[in-house]
C-alpha positions in Angstrom: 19.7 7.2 114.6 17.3 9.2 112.2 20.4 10.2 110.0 19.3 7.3 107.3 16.1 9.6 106.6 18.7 11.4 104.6 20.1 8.7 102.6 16.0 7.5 102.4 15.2 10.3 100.7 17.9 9.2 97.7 16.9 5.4 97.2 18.3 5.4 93.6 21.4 6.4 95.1 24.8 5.9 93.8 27.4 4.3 95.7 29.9 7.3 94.5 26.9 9.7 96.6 26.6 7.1 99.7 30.7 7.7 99.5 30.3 11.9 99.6 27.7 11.6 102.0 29.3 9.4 104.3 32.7 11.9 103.8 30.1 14.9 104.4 28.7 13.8 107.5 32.2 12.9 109.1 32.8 16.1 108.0 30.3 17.8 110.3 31.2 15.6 113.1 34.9 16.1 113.0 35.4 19.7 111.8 32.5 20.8 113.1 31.7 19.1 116.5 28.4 18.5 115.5 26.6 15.8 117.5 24.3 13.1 115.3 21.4 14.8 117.0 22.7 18.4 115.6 23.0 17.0 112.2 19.4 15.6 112.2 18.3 18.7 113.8 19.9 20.9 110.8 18.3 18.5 108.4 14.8 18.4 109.9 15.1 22.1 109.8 15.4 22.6 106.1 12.0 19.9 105.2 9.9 20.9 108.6 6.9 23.1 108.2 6.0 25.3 111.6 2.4 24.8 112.7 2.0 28.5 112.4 2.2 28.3 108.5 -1.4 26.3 108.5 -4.0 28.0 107.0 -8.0 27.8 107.1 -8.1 28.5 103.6 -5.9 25.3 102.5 -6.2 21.9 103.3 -3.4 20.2 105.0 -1.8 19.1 102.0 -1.9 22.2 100.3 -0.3 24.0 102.8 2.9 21.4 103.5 3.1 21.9 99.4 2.9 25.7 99.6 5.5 25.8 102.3 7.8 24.0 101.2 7.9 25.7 97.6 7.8 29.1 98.5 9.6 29.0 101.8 12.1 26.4 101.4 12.2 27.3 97.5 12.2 23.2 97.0 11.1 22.1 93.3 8.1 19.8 92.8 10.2 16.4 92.0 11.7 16.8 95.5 8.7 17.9 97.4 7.2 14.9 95.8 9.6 12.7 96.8 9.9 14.1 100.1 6.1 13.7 100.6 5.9 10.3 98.9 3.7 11.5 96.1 3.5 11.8 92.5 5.0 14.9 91.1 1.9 15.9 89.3 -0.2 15.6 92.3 2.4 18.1 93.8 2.5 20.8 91.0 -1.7 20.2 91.2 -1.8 21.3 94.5 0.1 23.8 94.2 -1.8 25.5 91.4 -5.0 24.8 93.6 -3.4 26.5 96.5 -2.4 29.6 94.7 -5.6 30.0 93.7 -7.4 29.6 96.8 -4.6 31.8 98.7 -2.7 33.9 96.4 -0.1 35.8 98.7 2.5 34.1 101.0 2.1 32.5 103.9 2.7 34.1 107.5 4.5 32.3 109.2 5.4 33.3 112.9 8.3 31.8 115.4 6.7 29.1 116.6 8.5 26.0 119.2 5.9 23.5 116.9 7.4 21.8 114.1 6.3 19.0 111.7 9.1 17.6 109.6 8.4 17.1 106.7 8.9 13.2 106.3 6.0 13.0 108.6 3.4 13.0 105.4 5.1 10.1 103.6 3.0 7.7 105.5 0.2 7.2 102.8 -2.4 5.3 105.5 -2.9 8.2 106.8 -4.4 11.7 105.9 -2.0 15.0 106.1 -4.3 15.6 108.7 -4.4 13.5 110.7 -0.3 12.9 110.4 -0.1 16.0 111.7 -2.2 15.7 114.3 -0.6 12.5 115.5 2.6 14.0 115.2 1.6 16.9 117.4 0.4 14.6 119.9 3.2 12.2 120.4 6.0 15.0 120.2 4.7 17.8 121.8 1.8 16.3 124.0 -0.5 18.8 122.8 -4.1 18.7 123.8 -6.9 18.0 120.6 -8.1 21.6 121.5 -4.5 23.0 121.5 -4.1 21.4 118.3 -7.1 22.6 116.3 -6.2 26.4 117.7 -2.4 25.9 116.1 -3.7 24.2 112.8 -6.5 26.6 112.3 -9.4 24.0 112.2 -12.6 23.3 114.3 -12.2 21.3 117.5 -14.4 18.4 115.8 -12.5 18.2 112.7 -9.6 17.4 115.0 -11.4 15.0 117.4 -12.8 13.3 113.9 -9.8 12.8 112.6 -7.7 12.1 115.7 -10.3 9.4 116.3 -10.5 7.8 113.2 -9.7 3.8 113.1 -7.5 2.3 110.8 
């Protein structure tokens, strides 16, 4: 069950907060009829970034960062801790990625998601996180996946390719 991503996410946490987020889920499930898999679903939702929102004027990185500020109006400590990083390497990339691309991102309806969580994984690049993801979730092809990220078939080969 992928409901302790949540609780993850707040390592520090209090028991008093394990207690309201325990009551909080029952909650859902009770009162709501909302299956585990809904419940992940809503919170994958509010962290995932559609492939639609990449860019070829911003790196990976930049653009998970972008999203997730503007769109999902999350604040760098928690997009930093969502994306395992240090919050100045957050607000940097930010500030790197208004520059390069000033105005909002467009982001169409897409079925392609990547949640969020996906990037904590430091072993690997954003890149090629997303990649992988796409590949194992979706079963996209590398081509399929270089048209939806915005990047050159080779970049994506590379990178799928590379050995750790």
């Amino acid at each position: 069950m992928k409901l302790g991503n949540a609780a993850r996410k707040h390592e520090t946490a209090t028991p008093q907060l394990d207690t309201v987020l325990a009551a909080f889920l029952k909650h859902l499930r009770e009162q709501h009829n909302l299956s585990d898999e809904q419940i992940n679903t809503l919170f994958e939702q509010k962290t995932s970034i559609p492939v639609s929102a990449f860019s070829s004027l911003l790196s990976t990185l930049e653009t998970v960062v972008k999203y997730l500020k503007e769109n999902k109006r999350l604040r760098n400590g928690e997009i930093a801790t969502l994306l395992n990083r240090d919050p100045r390497t957050i607000w940097a990339t930010y500030h790197n990625a208004l520059k390069k691309f000033p105005s909002s991102l467009i982001v169409a309806q897409t079925p392609y998601h990547i949640p969020a969580d996906v990037f904590r994984d430091r072993s690997k690049s954003t890149l090629e996180a997303a990649i992988m993801h796409l590949i194992v979730h979706y079963k996209l092809s590398l081509h399929e996946i270089a048209v939806l990220l915005k990047r050159d078939d080779s970049t994506i080969w590379i990178t799928a390719h590379r050995k750790k």
